[in-house]
VOBA-1610 file (N, C-alpha, C; in pm, whole numbers, padded with zeros to 5 digits, always signed):
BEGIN
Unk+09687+04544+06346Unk+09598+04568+06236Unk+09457+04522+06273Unk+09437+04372+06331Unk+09327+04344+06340Unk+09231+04436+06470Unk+09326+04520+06586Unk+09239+04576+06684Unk+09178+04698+06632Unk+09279+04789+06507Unk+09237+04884+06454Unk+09160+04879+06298Unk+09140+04710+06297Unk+09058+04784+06168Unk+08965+04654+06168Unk+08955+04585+06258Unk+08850+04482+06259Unk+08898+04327+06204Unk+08849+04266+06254Unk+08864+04101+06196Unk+08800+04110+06055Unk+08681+04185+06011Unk+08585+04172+05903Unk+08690+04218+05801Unk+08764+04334+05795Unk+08873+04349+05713Unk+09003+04280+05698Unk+09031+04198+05793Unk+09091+04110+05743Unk+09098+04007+05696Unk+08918+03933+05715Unk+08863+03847+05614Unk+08838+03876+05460Unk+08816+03965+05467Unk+08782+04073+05326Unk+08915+04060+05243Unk+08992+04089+05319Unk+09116+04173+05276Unk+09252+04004+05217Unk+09219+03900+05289Unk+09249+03780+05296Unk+09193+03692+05132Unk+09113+03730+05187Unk+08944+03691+05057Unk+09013+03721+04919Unk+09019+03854+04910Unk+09025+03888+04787Unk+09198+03886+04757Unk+09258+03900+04859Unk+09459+03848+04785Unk+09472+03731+04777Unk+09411+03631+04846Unk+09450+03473+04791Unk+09408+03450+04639Unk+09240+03517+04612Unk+09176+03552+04498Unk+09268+03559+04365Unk+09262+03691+04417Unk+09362+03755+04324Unk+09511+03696+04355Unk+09595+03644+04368Unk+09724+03639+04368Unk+09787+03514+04381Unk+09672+03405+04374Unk+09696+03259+04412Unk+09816+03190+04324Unk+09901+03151+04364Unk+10017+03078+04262Unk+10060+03207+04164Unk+10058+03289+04273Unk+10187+03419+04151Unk+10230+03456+04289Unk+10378+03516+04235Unk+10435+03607+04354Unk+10387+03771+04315Unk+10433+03766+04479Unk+10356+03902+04558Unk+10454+03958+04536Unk+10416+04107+04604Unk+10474+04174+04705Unk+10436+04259+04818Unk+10493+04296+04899Unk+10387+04294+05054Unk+10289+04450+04988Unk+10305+04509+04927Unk+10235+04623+04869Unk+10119+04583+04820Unk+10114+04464+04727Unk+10036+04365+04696Unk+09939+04366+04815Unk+09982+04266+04927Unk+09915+04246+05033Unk+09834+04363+05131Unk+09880+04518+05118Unk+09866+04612+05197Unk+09713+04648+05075Unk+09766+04674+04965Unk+09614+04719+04880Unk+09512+04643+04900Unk+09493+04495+04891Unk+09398+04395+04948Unk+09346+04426+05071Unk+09434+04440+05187Unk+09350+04499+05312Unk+09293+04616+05320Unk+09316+04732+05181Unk+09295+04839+05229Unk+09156+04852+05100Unk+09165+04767+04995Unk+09012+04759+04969Unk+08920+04670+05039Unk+08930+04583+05124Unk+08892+04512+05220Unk+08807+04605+05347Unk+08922+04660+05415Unk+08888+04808+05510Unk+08784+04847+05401Unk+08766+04912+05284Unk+08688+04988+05272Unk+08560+04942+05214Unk+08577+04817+05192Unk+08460+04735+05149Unk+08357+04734+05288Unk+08424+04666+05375Unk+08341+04694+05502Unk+08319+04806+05597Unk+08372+04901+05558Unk+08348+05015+05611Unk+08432+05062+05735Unk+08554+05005+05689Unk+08651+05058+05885Unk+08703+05190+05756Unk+08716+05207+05713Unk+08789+05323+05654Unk+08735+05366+05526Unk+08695+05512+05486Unk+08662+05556+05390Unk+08736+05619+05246Unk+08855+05627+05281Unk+08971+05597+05210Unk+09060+05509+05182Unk+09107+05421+05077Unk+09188+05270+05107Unk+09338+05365+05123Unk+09372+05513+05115Unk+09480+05531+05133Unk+09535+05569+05278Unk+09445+05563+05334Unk+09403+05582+05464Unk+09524+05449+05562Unk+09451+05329+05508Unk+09515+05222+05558Unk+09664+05161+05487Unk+09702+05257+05363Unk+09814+05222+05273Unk+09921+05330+05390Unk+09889+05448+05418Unk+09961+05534+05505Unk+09981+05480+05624Unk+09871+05411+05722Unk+09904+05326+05805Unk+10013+05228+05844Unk+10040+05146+05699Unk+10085+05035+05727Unk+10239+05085+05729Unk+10297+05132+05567Unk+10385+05259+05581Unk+10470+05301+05702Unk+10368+05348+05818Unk+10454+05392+05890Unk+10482+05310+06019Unk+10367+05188+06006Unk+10392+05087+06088Unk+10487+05011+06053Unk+10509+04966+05896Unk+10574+04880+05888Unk+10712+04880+05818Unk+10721+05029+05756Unk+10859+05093+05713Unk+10921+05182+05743Unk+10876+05222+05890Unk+10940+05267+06007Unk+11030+05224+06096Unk+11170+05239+06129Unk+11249+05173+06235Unk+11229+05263+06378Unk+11255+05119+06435Unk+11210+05223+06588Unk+11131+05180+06662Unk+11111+05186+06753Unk+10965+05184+06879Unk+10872+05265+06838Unk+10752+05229+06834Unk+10612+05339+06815Unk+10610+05423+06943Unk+10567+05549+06935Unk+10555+05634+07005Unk+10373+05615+07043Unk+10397+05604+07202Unk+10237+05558+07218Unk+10254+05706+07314Unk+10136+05772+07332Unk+10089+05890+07406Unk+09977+05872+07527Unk+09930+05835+07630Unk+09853+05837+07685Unk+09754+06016+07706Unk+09651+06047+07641Unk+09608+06168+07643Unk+09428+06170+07778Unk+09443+06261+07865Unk+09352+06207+07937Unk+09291+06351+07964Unk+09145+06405+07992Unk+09065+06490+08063Unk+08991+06417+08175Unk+08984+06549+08306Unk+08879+06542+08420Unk+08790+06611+08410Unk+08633+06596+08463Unk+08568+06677+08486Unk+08583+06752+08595Unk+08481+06874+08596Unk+08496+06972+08717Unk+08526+06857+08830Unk+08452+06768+08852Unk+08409+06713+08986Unk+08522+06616+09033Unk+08655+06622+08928Unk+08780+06583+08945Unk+08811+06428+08904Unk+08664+06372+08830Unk+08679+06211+08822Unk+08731+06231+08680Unk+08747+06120+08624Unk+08828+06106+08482Unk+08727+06081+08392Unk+08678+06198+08271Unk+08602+06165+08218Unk+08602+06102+08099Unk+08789+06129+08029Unk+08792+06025+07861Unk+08923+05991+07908Unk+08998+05911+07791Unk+09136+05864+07804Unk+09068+05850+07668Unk+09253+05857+07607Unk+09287+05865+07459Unk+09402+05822+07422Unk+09444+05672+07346Unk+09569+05624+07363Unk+09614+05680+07206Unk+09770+05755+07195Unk+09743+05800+07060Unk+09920+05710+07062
//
């Protein structure tokens, strides 16, 4: 979470669920909306459903993540992007 959406959103996102939720019980849905008005307070994401779909499939998914290495060369045969999906 923190490489894809910044430390600033998870201060944000920290900030406002202790805030809001101090001495009551949660639930981790609870915790996912906080980061995802957080994300959008600071600007990693322009949708908070954006980061609610994220977590979702990060975190109520069984299984290994499927990582993709995606890469182009230029004419001149050197490597001009890499794209980890």
């Amino acid at each position: 979470m923190l490489f894809l959406y910044g430390y600033d959103t998870l201060k944000e996102g920290l900030k406002t669920y202790f805030a809001k939720y101090s001495f009551k019980n949660t639930e981790l849905q609870d915790f996912v909306n906080e980061l995802a008005k957080g994300a959008k307070t600071v600007g990693a994401v322009k949708d908070e459903q954006e980061m609610i779909d994220w977590s979702d499939i990060w975190l109520k998914t069984a299984g290994c993540a499927d990582i993709q290495l995606e890469h182009k060369t230029g004419d001149d045969g050197k490597l001009s992007s890499v794209q980890v999906r």
